[in-house]
N, C-alpha and C positions, 0 to 999 in steps of 0.2 A: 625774605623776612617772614617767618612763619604766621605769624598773626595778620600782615596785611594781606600775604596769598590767601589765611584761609576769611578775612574778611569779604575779599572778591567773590570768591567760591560762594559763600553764603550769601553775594548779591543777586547770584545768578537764581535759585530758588524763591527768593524776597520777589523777586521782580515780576516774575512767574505767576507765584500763588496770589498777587493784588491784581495780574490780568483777572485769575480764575474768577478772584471776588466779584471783579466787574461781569464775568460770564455768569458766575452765580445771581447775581441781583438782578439782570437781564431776565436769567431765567422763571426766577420770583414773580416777576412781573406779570409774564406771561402764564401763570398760575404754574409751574412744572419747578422740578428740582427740590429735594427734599430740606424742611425746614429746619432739619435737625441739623444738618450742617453749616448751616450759620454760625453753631456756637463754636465748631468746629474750625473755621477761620477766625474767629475770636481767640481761639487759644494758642493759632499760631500765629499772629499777630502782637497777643500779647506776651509770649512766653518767649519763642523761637528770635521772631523779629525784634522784640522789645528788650524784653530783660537779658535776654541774652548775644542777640548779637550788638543791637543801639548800647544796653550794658557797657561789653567791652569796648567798644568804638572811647564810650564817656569814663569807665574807670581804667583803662589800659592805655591804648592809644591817646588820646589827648593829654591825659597827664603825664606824659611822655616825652610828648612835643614841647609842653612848658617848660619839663624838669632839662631837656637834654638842646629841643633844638631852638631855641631863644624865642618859640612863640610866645604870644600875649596871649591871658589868660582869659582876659575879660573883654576881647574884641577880637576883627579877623575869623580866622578860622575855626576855633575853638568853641566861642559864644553862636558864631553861625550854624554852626551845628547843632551844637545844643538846643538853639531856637524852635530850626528847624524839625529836631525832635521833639519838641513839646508840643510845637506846635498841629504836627501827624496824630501825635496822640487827640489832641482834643476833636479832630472830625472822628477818632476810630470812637473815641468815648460817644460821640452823639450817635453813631451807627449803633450800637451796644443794642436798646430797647428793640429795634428791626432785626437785631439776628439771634436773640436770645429767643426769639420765637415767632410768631406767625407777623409779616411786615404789617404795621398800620395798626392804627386802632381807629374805634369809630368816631366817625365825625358826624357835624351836624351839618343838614345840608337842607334849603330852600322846599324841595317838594321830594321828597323821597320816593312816593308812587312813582313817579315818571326817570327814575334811576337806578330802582331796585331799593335794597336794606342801605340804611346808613351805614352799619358792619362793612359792608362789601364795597360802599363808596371808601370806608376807613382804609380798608381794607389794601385797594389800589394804591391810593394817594401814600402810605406808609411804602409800599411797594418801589413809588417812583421817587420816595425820598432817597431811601436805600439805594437805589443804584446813580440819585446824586450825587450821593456821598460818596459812595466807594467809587466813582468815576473822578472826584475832586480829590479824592485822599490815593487813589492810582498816579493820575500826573501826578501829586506832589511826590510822590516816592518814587516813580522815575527819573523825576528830577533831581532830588537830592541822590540818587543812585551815580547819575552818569556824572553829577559834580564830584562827587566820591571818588568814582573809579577812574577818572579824568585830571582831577586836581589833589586831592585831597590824600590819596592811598599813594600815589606815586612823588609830591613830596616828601612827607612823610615818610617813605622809605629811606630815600635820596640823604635828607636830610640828620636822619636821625644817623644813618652809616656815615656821615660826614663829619658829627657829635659825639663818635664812638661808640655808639649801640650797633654792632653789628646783627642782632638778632632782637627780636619782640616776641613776648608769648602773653596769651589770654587764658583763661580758668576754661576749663571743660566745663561742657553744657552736664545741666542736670540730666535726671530719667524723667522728669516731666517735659525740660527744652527739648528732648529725642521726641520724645512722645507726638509734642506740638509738629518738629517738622517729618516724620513721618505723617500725621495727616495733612500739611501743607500737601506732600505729594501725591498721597491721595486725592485731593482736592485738584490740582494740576489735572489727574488724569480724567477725573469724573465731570469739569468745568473745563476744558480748554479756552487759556487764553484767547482771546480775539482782538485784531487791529483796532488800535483807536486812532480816529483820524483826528482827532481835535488834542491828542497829543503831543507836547513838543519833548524831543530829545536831542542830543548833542552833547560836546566834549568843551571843555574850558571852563574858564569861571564866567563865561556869558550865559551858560546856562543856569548859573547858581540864584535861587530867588536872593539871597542876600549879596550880593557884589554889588555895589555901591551906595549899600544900607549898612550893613554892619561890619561889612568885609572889602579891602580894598583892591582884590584880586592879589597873584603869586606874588611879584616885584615888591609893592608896598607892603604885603603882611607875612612873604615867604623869604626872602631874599635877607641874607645876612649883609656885615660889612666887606668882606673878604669877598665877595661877587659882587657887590655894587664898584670894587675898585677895580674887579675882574672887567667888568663891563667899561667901568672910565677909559683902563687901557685899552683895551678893544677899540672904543671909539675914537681913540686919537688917532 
């Protein structure tokens, strides 16, 4: 199905350039690596990643699965998703001030003589927010990736060919979405990802932060009638 392969495809780069960010913020830290490309993962973050790939995921696929494979619109998988994308958005939006330009701003601090400029204590402290963030806003987009590519793309496909969609297609990225993931992969080469140990990944809806908040896993929010009965005879 054309739209979920090249959704996959487009995880594989996502996954990538939010290691880089965390390489990137590391390197911030450490005073090194150029500030100007903060804004640079801003735009692929917000353009690449968001309007256009999270875009089609929310205006293509999902309204798809309502129209065709008897998902619920407003719970399950659907509202899971969505969540979880608004919710990615709001730590990218608090990163926003720390990559738009130099990390940190000045703080007020106890004795300054005995620590240097308040600017420079600002300075750090904006730096290790930065790679807070972007280390809390990485796992969560690992996470929503591997629930994706684990549960969510391969129902999805299964389903919707079982509903008589035998194919899906998404709108072509603009010249700005090109733009955005051409510097993602810039950004890949100049940051390389690094292992995060406090990482978790995995496949199923165990990994999903919402299974058993707003989503019931496959059976209770994927499963029609005609495989629930599939499964009764089976079990007799």
């Amino acid at each position: 199905m054309k739209l979920v392969d090249e959704l996959r495809a487009e995880h594989v780069l996502i996954e990538q350039v939010v290691g880089s960010l965390r390489s990137y913020s590391a390197a911030r830290l450490a005073g090194e690596g150029d500030p100007a490309d903060g804004a640079a993962f801003l735009r692929f973050f917000r353009l690449y990643s968001g309007a256009f790939h999270h875009g089609r995921e929310e205006e293509d696929l999902l309204p798809a699965l309502v129209k065709h494979a008897e998902i619920r619109a407003n719970s399950g998988p659907v509202i899971s998703i969505l969540l979880q994308h608004r919710e990615m958005e709001k730590v990218l939006e608090r990163m926003v001030p720390l990559l738009e330009g130099e990390p940190g701003t000045p703080v007020t601090v106890g004795t300054v003589g005995t620590v240097g400029t308040a600017g420079a204590v600002g300075a750090v402290a904006g730096s290790r927010e930065l790679l807070d963030l972007a280390t809390t806003y990485a796992r969560s987009l690992w996470l929503h990736i591997d629930a994706e590519n684990t549960v969510l793309l391969p129902e999805s496909e299964e389903r919707l060919r079982h509903s008589g969609v035998p194919d899906l297609s998404g709108r072509g990225a603009t010249v700005e979405e090109l733009a955005a993931r051409a510097e993602g992969e810039r950004l890949v080469s100049a940051y390389p990802p690094k292992f995060d140990p406090g990482a978790v990944r995995g496949e199923g809806c165990a990994v999903c932060p919402s299974h058993g908040v707003t989503c019931e896993g496959v059976e209770r929010e994927w499963w029609t009638d005609w495989e629930w009965e599939a499964f009764g005879r089976a079990s007799e």
